[in-house]
C-alpha positions as CSV (number, residue, x, y, z in Angstrom):
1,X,-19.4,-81.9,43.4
2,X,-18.0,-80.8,40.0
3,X,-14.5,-78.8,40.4
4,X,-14.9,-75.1,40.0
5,X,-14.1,-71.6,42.3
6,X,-14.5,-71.8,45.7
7,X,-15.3,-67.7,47.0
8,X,-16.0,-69.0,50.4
9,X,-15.5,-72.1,52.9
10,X,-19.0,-73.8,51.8
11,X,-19.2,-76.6,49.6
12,X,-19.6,-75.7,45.9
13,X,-22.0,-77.0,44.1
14,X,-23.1,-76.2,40.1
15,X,-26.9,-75.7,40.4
16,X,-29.2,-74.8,37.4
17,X,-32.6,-73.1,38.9
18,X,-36.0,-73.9,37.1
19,X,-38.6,-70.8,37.5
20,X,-41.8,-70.0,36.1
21,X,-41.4,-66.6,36.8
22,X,-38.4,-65.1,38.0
23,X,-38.4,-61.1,39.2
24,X,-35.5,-60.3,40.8
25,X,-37.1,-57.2,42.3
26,X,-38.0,-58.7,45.1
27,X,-36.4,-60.4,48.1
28,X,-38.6,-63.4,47.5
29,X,-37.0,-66.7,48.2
30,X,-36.1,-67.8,45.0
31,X,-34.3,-64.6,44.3
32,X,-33.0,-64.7,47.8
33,X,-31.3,-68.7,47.0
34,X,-30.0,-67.9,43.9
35,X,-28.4,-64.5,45.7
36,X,-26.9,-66.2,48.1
37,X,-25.5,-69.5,46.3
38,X,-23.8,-66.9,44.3
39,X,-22.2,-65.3,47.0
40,X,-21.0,-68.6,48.3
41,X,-19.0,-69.7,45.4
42,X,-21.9,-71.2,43.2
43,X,-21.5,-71.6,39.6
44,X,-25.4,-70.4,39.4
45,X,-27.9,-70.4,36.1
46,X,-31.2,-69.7,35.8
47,X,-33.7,-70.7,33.3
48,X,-36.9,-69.4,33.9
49,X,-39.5,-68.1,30.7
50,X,-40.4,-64.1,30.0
51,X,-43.0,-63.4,32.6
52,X,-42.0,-61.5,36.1
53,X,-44.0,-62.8,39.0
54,X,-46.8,-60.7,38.3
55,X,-47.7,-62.2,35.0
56,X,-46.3,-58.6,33.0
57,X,-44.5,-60.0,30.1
58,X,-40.5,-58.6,30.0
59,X,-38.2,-57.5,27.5
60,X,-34.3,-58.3,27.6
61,X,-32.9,-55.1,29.7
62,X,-35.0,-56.8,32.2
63,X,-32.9,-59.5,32.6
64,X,-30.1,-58.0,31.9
65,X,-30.8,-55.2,34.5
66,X,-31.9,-58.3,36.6
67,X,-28.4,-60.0,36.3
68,X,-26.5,-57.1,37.0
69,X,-28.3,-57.1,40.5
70,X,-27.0,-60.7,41.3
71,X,-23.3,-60.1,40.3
72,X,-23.5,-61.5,37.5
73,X,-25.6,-65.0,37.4
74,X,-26.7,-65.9,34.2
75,X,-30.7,-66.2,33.6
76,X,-31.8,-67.9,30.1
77,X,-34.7,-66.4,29.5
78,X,-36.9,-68.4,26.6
79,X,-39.8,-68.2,24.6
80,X,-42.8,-68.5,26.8
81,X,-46.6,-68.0,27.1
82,X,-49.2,-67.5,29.5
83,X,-52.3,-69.9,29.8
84,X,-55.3,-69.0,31.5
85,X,-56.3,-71.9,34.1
86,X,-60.1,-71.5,35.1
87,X,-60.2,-69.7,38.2
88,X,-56.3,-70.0,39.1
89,X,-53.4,-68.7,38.3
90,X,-52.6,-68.8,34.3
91,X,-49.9,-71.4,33.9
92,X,-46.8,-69.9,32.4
93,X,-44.9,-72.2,30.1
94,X,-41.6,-71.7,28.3
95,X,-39.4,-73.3,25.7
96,X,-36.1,-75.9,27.3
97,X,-32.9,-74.0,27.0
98,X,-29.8,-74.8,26.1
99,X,-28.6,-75.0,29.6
100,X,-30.3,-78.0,30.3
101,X,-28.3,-79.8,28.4
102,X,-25.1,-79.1,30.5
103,X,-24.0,-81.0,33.3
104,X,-24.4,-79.6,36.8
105,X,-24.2,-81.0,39.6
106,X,-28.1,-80.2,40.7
107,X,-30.9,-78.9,38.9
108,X,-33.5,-77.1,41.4
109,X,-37.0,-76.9,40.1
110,X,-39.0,-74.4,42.3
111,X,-42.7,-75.5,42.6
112,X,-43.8,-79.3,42.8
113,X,-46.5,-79.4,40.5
114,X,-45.1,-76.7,38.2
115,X,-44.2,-76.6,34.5
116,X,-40.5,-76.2,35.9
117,X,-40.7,-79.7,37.5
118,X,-42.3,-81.2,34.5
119,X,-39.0,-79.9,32.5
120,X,-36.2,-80.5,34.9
121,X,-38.0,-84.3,35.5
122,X,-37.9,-84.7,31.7
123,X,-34.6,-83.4,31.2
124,X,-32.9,-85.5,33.9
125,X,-32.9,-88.5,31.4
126,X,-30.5,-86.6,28.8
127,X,-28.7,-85.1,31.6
128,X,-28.6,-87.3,34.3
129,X,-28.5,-84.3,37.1
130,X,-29.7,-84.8,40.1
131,X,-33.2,-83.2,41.1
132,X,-34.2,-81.2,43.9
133,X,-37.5,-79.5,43.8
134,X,-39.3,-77.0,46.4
135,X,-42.8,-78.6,47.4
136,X,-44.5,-75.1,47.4
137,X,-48.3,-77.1,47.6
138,X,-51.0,-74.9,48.2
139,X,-54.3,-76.5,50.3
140,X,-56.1,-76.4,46.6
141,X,-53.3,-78.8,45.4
142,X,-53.3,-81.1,48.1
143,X,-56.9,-81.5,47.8
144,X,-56.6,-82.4,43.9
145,X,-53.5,-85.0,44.4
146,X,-55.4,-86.7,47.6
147,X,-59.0,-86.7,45.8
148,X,-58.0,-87.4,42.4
149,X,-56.8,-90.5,41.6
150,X,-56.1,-89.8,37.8
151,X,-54.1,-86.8,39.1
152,X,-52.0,-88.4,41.7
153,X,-51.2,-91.1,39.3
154,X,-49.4,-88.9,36.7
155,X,-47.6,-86.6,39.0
156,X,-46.6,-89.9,41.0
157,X,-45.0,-91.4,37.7
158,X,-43.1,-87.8,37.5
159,X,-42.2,-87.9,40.6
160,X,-40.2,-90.9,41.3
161,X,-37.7,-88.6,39.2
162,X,-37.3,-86.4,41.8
163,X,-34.2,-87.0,44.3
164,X,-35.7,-85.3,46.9
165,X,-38.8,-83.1,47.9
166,X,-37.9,-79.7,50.8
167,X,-41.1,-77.9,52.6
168,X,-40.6,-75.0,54.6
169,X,-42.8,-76.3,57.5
170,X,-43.3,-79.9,59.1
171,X,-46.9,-79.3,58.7
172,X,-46.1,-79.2,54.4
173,X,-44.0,-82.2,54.9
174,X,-46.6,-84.4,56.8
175,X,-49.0,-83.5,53.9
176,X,-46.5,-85.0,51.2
177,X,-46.0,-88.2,53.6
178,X,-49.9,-88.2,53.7
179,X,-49.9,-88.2,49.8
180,X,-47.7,-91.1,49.7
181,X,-44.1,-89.2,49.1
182,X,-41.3,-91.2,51.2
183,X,-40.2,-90.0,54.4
184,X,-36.7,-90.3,53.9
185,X,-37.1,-87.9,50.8
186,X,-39.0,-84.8,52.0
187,X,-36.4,-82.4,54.1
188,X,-37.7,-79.4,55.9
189,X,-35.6,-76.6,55.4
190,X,-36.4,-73.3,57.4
191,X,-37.3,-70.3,55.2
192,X,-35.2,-67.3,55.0
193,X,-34.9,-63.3,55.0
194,X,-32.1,-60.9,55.1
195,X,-33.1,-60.2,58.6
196,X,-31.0,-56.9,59.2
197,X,-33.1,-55.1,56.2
198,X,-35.8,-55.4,58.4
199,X,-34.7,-55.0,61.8
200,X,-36.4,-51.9,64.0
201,X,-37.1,-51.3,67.8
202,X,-40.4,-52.6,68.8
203,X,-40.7,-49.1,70.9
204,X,-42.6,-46.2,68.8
205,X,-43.2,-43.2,71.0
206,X,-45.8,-42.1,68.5
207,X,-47.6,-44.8,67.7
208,X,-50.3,-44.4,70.2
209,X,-50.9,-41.0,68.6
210,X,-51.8,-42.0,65.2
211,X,-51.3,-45.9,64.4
212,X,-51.0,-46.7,61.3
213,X,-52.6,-50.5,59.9
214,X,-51.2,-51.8,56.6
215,X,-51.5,-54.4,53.5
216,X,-48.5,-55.4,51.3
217,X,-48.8,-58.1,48.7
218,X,-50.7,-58.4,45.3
219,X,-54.5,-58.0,44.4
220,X,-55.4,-61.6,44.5
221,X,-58.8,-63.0,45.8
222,X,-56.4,-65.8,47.1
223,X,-55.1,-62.8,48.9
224,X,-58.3,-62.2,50.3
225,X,-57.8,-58.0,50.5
226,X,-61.8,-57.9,50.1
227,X,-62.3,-59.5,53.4
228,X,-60.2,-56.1,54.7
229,X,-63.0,-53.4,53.6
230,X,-65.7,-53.7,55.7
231,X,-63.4,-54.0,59.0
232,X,-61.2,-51.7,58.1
233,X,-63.7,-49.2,57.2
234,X,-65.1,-49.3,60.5
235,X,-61.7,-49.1,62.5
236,X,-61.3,-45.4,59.7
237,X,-65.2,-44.2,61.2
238,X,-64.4,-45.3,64.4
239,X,-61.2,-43.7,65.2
240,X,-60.3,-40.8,63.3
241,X,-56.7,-41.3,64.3
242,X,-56.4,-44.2,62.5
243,X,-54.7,-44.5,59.6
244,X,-54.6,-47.0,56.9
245,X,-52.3,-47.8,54.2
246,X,-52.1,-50.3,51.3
247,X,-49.3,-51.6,48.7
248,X,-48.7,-54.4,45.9
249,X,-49.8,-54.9,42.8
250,X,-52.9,-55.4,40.9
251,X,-53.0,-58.6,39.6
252,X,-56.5,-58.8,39.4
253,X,-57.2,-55.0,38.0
254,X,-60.9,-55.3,38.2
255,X,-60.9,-56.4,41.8
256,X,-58.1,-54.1,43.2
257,X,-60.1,-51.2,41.6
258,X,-62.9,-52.5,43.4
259,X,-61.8,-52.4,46.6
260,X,-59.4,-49.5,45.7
261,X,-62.8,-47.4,45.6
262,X,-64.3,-48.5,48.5
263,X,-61.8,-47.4,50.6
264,X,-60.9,-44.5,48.9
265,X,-64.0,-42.9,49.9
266,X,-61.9,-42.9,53.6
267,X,-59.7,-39.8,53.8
268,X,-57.2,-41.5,55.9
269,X,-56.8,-44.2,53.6
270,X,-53.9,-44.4,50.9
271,X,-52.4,-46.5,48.5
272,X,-49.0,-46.5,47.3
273,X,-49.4,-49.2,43.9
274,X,-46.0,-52.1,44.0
275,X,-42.9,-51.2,46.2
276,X,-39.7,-52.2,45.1
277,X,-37.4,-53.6,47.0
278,X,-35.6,-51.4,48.5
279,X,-39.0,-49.5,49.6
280,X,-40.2,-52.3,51.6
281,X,-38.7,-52.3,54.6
282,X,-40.0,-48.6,55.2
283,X,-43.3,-49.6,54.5
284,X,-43.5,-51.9,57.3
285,X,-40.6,-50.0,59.7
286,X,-44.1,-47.0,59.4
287,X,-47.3,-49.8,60.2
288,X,-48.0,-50.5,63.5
289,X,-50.3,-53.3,62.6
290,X,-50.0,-55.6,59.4
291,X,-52.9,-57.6,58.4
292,X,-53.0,-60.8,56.4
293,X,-56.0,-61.7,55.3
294,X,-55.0,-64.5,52.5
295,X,-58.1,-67.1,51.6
296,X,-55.1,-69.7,51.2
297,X,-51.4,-69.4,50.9
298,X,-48.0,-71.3,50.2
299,X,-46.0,-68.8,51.4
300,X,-45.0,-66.7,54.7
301,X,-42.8,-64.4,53.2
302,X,-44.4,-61.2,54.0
303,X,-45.4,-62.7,57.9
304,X,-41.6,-63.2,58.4
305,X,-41.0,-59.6,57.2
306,X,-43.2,-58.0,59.2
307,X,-42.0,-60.3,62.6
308,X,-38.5,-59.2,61.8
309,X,-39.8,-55.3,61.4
310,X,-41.2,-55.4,64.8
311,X,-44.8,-55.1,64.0
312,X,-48.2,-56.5,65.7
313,X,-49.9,-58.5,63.2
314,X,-53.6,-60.1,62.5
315,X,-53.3,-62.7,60.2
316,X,-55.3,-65.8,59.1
317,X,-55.6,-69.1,61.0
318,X,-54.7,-70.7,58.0
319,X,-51.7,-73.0,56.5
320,X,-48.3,-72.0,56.9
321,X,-49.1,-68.5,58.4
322,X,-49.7,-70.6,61.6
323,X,-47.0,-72.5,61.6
324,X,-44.4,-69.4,62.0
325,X,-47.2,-67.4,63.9
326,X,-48.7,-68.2,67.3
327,X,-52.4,-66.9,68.6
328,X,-52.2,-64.2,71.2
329,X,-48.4,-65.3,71.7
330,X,-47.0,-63.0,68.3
331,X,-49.8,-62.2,66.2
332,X,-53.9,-62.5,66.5
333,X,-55.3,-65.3,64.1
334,X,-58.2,-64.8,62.5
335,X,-61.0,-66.7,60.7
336,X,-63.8,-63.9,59.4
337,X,-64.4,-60.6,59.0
338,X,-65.9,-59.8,62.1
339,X,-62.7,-61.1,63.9
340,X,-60.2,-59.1,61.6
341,X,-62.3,-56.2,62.9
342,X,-62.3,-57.1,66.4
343,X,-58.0,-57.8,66.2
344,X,-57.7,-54.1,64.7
345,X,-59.8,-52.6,67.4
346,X,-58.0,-54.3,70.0
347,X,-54.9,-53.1,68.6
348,X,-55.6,-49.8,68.2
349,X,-56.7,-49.4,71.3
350,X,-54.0,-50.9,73.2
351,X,-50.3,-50.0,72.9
352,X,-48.9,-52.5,75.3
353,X,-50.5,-54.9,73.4
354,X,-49.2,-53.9,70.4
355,X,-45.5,-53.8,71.5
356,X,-46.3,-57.3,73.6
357,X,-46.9,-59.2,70.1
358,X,-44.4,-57.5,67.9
359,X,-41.5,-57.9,70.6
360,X,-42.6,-61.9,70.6
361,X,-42.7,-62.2,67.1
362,X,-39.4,-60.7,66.6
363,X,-38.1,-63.0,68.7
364,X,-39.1,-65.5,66.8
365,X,-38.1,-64.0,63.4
366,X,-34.6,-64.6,64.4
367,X,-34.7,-68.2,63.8
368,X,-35.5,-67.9,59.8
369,X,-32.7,-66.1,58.0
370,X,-31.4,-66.7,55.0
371,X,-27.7,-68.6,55.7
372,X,-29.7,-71.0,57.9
373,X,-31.7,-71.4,54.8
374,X,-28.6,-72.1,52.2
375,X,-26.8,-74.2,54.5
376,X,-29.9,-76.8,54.9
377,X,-30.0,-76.8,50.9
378,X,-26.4,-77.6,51.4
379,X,-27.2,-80.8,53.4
380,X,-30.0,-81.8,50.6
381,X,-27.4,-81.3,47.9
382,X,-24.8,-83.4,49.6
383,X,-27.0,-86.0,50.1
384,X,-28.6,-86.5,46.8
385,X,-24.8,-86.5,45.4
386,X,-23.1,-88.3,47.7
387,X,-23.7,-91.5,45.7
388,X,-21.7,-90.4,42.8
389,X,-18.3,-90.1,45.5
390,X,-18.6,-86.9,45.9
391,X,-19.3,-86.9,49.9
């Protein structure tokens, strides 16, 4: 580890971050890492290119603005563009900064098959930092790297420049090992919130009165809000109580609007367009029920934020959502429509119920914050360095 201020009694490390996007905005976990490192005594850069994390291009009193709101951590912020990919996300690519060229003592790349692990990879041969790169591999990726030989032979050449590979989940990691990665250099480190901004009693007094079922996160089909209007509709006919509310962006304008209007015909529905930050706790701290209906996901940022707000939750029976959430233990899995409707109803109907699944998943919250979080990056940081004598 390179000499340098020591805030705190954690190791210090020089770490240059890698991102896409980067929107400090939201508690997301890259924000949330390069937060905390700070706070711990990190000498902290990020490059990243112009594009927040929902594709809006930025000008510079974004980042500036952004900087000011991590005390001070310095994000390069290059030349970029936006390609459209078929059906997928557009890949965002942005010009190397002069920050790579500077020695640190680990460059994290956030996203395995990302433009950002291209450039660090590249990079390491003129700068001879060590790599550490979030997997962040969606079910579609997987598919393409274990079906696709051409595929899995060019991202296998890049990666054997990668000192080592962290999921969030075992389930991620046996994936990689089933790809071919070695075990010895896929970690599993726990995911992490700021668990006191969400923190609430599970007890609402009025909730049986006038429950309220909600949707954060962006307009995506990936997000799969569409599967949401037809049960949800019928829960708003069905119980005039009932309440309904939904937030995030639209990513996809056409098909937001388009579900926008078929549930604004309901006069108990309402929809509140992106929170920041410092609004989303609220949101959840006034649902009852949270459902997430994502298609596919990488992510369980928004489950772990509504388990630490005390809410019952219907989510998918998909990849990692099950792997933090447990059917008919802390949340109701689903697989179709019919069964997100049939999870609300229940849940609607039935208070105890309601408190049963978000005291459990509380509970469990508690294990995923974000110091646990930093201190296992620690341990993959002083691994992957320890050759150079610096143990």
């Amino acid at each position: 580890m390179r000499s340098g201020p020591n805030k705190s009694k954690s190791p210090y490390f020089s770490v240059l971050h890698l991102i896409n996007a980067f929107d400090a905005r939201y508690e997301r976990d890259q924000r949330l890492i390069v937060d905390l490192q700070h706070r711990r005594g990190y000498d902290v850069t990020v490059v990243t290119s112009r594009y927040d994390d929902e594709y809006n291009r930025r000008g510079a009193r974004f980042f500036l603005d952004a900087e000011q709101h991590l005390g001070g951590v310095k994000i390069f912020h290059t030349p970029s563009c936006k390609i459209p990919f078929g059906r997928s996300r557009p890949v965002i690519i942005y010009s190397p900064s002069v920050a790579l060229l500077k020695p640190h003592d680990i460059t994290h790349a956030h996203g395995l098959t990302s433009y950002s692990c291209v450039l660090g990879s590249l990079f390491k041969k003129i700068n001879g930092t060590k790599l550490v790169v979030r997997s962040d591999l969606s079910q579609e990726g997987y598919e393409l790297l274990k079906n696709n030989t051409a595929w899995r032979s060019i991202f296998f050449k890049l990666f054997k420049s990668i000192d080592a590979v962290y999921t969030y989940t075992a389930s991620e990691k046996a994936l990689l090992l089933d790809l071919g990665f070695p075990k010895d250099g896929v970690w599993v480190v726990p995911l992490g919130i700021q668990l006191s901004r969400f923190y609430r009693s599970v007890t609402r007094h009025t909730a049986s009165l006038a429950p309220m079922i909600g949707y954060i996160g962006r307009f995506d089909p990936v997000k799969g809000v569409h599967r949401l209007v037809e049960p949800l509709s019928r829960i708003l006919q069905e119980y005039a109580h009932t309440k309904v509310v939904f937030a995030g962006s639209k990513d996809d304008v056409q098909y937001a609007d388009a579900i926008l209007d078929r549930m604004g015909v309901h006069t108990n529905f309402s929809y509140l367009g992106p929170l920041a930050a410092s609004d989303t706790p609220s949101f959840y701290h006034n649902c009852d029920i949270l459902v997430i209906p994502s298609v596919y996901d990488t992510g369980a940022i928004v489950a772990l934020e509504a388990m630490a707000s005390g809410v019952a939750i219907v989510a998918s029976d998909i990849r990692p959502l099950n792997d933090y959430l447990k059917h008919e233990v802390s949340a109701i899995l689903v697989n179709s429509e019919a069964e997100i409707y049939d999870a609300c109803k229940r849940l609607v109907e039935d208070d105890a119920l309601r408190t049963q699944l978000a005291a459990a998943a509380q509970k469990e919250a508690s294990k995923y914050n974000g110091q646990t979080m930093i201190r296992k990056l620690e341990e993959i940081y002083a691994s992957v360095t320890c050759g150079e004598g610096r143990c």
